[in-house]
GUVO-724879 format. One record per residue (C-alpha): residue number from 1; residue in three letters; chain; x, y, z. Coordinates in pm, whole numbers, always signed. Example, Ala and Ser with C-alpha at 12.3 -4.5 7.8 and 13.67 -1.06 7.14 Angstrom:
! GUVO-724879
[1, Ala, A, [+1230, -450, +780]];
[2, Ser, A, [+1367, -106, +714]];
This chain:
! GUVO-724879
[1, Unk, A, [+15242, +9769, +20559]];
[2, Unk, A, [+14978, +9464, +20574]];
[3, Unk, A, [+14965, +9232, +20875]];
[4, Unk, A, [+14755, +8893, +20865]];
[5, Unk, A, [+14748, +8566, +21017]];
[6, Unk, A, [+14926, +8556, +21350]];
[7, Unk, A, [+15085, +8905, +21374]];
[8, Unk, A, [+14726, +9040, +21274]];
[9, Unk, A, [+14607, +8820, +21611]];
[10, Unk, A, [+14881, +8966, +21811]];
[11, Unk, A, [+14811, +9350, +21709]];
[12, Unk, A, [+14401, +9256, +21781]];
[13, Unk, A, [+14401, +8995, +22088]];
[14, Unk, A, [+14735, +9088, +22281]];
[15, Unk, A, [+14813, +9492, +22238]];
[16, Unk, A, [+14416, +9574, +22114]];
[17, Unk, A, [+14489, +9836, +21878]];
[18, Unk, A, [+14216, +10014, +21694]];
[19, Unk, A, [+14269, +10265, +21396]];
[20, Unk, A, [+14494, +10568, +21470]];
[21, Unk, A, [+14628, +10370, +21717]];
[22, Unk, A, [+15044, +10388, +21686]];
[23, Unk, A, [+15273, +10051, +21740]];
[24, Unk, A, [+15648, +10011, +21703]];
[25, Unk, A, [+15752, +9869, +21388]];
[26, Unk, A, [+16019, +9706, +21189]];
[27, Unk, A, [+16089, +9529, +20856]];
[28, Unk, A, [+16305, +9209, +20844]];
[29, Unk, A, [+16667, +9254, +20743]];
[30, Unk, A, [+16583, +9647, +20768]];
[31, Unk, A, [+16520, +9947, +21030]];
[32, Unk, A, [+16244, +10005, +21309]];
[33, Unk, A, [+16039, +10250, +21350]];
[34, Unk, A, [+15660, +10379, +21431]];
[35, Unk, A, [+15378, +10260, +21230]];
[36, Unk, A, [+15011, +10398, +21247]];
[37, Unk, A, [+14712, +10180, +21202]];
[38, Unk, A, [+14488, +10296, +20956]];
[39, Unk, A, [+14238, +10035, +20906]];
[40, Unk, A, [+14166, +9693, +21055]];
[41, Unk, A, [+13920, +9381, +21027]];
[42, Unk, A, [+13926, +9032, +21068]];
[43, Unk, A, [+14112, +8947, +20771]];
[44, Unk, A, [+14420, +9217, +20767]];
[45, Unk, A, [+14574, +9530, +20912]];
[46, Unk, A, [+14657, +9801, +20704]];
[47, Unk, A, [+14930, +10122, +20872]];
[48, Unk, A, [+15119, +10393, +20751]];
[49, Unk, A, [+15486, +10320, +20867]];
[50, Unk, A, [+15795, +10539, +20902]];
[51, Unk, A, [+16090, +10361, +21008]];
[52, Unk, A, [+16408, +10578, +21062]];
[53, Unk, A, [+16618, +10387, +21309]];
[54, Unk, A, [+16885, +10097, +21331]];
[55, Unk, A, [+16805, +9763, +21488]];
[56, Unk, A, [+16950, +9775, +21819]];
[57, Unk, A, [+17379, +9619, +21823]];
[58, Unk, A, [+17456, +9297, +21760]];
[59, Unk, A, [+17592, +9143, +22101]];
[60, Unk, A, [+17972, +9093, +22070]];
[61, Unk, A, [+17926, +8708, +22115]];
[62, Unk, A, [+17925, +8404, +21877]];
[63, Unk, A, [+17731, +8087, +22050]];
[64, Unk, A, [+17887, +7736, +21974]];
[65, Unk, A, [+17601, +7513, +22092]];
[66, Unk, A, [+17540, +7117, +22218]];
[67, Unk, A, [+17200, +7044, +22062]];
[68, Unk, A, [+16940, +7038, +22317]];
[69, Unk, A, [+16649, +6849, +22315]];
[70, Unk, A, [+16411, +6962, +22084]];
[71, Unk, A, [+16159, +7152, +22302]];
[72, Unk, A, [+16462, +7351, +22455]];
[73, Unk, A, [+16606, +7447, +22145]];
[74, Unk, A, [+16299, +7642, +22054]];
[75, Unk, A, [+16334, +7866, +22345]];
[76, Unk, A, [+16693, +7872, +22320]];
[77, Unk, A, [+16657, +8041, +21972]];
[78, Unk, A, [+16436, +8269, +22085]];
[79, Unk, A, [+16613, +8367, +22364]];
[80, Unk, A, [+16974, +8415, +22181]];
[81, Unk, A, [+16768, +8602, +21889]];
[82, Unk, A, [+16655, +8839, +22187]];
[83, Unk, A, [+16952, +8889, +22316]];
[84, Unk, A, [+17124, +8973, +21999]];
[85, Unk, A, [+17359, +8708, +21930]];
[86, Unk, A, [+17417, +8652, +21553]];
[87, Unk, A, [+17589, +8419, +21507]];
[88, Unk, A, [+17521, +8000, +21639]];
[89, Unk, A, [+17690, +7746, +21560]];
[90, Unk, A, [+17477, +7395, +21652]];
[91, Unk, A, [+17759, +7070, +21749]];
[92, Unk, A, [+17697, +6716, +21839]];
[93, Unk, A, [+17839, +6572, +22162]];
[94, Unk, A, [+17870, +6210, +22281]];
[95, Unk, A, [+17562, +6321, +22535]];
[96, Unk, A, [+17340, +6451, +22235]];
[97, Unk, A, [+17071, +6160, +22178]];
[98, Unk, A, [+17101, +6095, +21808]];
[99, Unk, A, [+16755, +6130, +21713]];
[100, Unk, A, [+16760, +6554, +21835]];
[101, Unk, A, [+16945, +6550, +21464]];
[102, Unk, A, [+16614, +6448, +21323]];
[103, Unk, A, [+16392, +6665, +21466]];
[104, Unk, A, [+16178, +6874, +21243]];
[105, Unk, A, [+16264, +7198, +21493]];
[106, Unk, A, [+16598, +7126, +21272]];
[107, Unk, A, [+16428, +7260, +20961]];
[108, Unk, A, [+16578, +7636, +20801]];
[109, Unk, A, [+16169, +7726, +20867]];
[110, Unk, A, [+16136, +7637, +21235]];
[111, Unk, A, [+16475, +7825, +21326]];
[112, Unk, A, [+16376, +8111, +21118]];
[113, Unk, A, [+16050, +8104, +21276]];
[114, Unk, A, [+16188, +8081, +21627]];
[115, Unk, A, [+16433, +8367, +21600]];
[116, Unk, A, [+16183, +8590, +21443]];
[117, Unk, A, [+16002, +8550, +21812]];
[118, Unk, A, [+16281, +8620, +21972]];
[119, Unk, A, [+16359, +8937, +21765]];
[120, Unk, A, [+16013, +9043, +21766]];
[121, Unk, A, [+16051, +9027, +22166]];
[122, Unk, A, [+16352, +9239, +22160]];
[123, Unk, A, [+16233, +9501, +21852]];
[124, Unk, A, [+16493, +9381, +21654]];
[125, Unk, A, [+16503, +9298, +21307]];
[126, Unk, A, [+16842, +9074, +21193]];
[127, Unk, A, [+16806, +8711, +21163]];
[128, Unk, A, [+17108, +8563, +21349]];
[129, Unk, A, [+17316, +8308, +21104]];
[130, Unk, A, [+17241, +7913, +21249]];
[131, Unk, A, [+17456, +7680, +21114]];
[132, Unk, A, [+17455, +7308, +21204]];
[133, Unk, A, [+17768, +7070, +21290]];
[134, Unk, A, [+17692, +6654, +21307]];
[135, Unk, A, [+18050, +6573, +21325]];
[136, Unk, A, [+18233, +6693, +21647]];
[137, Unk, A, [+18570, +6679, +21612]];
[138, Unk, A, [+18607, +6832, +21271]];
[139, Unk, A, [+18443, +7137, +21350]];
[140, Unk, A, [+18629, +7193, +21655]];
[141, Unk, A, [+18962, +7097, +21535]];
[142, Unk, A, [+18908, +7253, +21175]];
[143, Unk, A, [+18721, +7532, +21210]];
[144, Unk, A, [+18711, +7648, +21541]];
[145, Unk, A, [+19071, +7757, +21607]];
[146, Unk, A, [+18991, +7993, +21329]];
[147, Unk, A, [+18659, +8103, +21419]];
[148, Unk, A, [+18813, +8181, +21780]];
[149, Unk, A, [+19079, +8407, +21650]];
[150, Unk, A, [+19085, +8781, +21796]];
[151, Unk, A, [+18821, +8654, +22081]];
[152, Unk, A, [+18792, +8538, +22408]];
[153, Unk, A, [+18717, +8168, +22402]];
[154, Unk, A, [+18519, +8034, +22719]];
[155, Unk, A, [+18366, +7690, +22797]];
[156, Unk, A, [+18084, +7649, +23013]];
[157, Unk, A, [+18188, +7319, +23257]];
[158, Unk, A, [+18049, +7258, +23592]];
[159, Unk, A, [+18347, +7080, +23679]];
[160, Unk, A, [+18570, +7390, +23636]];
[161, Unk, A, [+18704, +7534, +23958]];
[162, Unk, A, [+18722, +7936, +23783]];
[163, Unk, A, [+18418, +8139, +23738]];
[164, Unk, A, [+18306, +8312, +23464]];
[165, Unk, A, [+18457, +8618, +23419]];
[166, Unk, A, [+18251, +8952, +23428]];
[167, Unk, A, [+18247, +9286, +23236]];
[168, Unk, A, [+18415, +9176, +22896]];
[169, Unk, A, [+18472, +9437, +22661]];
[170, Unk, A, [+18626, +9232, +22375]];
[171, Unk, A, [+18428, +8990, +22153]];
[172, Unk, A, [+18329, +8634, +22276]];
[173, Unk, A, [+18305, +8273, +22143]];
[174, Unk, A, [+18110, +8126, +22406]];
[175, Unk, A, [+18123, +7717, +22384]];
[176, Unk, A, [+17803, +7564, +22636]];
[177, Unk, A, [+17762, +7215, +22674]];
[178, Unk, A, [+17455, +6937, +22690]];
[179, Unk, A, [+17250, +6868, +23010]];
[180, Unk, A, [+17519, +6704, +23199]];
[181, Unk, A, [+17792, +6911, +23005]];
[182, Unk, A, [+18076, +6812, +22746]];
[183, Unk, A, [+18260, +6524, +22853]];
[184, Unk, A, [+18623, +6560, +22963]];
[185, Unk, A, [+18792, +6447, +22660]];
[186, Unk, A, [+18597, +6695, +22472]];
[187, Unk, A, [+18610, +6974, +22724]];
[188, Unk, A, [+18995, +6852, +22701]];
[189, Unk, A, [+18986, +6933, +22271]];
[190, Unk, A, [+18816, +7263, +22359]];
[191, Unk, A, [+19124, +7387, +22627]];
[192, Unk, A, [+19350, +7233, +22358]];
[193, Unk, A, [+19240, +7521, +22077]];
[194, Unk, A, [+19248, +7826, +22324]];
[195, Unk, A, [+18909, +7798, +22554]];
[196, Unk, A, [+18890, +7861, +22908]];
[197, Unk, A, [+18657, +7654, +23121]];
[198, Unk, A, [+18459, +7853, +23432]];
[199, Unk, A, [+18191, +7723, +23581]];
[200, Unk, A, [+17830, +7921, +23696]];
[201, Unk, A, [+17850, +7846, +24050]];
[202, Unk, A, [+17713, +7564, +24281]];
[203, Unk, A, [+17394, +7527, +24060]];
[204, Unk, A, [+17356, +7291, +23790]];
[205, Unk, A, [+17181, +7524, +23521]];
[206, Unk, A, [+16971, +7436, +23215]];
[207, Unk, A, [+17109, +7558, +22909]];
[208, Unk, A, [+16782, +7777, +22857]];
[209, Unk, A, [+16911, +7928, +23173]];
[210, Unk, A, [+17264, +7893, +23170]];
[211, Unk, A, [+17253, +8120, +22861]];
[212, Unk, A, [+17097, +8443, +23001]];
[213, Unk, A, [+17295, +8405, +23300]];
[214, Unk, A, [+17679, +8376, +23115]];
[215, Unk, A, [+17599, +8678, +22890]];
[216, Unk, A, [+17437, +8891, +23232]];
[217, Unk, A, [+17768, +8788, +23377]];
[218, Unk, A, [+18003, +8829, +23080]];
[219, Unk, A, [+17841, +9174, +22975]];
């Protein structure tokens, strides 16, 4: 295996290997493992690998997501690769601002680029599956109610007066709103296809936050 560029930087700055020096490994799409530096200079790394495991599970969850601003939605990637979700599903909502949709952290190569972080954070190695939704209501009316089938649907809405429940053993579909949340008629076509609304508490969360806290709750 040859590392360069900013994975070479990582191995040299951040950990400090040297030669014989052993790091945990993995190959994209593939199995983790150990891999053994055996040579190393400003231009590559060269080590021996041996990778005989599986990536860690896939978290029973599928995220149906309110574009966030631009900056947020780089961490949010990362942090939902981490944590093993696979599957994201990007919507609009009357409190997404328009121009989010044109944001170059839109492009395949940024998201692909932000959920290898995240899965290089977690030593995991599956891309999750990011799909993008501009129209509202036909997603949710068309495809959700399928999507949702065989899983426990839950909405994320402050104004909800049930929390979120805890300990879940069967899969999720877990719906999470803009800053400010989804307004009530959509929260309204969400409880019309099967979701449940529960709120996080008192506290008004940001959705980089609100994230890690639902699936510490739910799982």
């Amino acid at each position: 295996m040859r590392l360069h560029g900013r994975r070479l930087e990582h191995v040299r700055e951040i950990l400090g290997s040297a030669v014989r020096d052993e790091l945990r490994v993995g190959v994209l799409g593939g199995k983790i493992g150990r891999g053994r530096v055996e040579s190393i200079n400003d231009e590559a790394l060269e080590m021996s690998v041996h990778l005989d495991s599986e990536p860690p599970a896939a978290l029973p969850l599928r995220l149906v997501l309110a574009l966030p601003r631009p900056k947020v939605l780089n961490r949010t990637i990362a942090a939902a690769a981490s944590m093993g979700i696979r599957e994201i599903d990007l919507i609009n909502s009357w409190r997404v601002e328009k121009s989010y949709w044109e944001s170059p952290r839109l492009s395949d190569e940024n998201l692909r680029f932000q959920s290898i972080l995240g899965l290089e954070q977690a030593g995991d190695t599956i891309l999750p599956a990011i799909r993008q939704h501009r129209l509202f209501k036909p997603f949710v009316c068309d495809e959700l109610p399928e999507i949702a089938r065989g899983r426990l649907s839950v909405l994320a809405h402050p104004q909800s007066l049930h929390e979120a429940p805890r300990h879940i053993t069967q899969p999720v579909l877990l719906a999470i709103g803009p800053e400010g949340g989804f307004i009530e008629r959509e929260a309204e076509t969400f409880q019309q296809i099967g979701f449940t609304p529960v709120n996080l508490g008192e506290r008004i969360l940001r959705v980089e936050t609100a994230l890690p806290y639902l699936i510490g709750r739910l799982f």
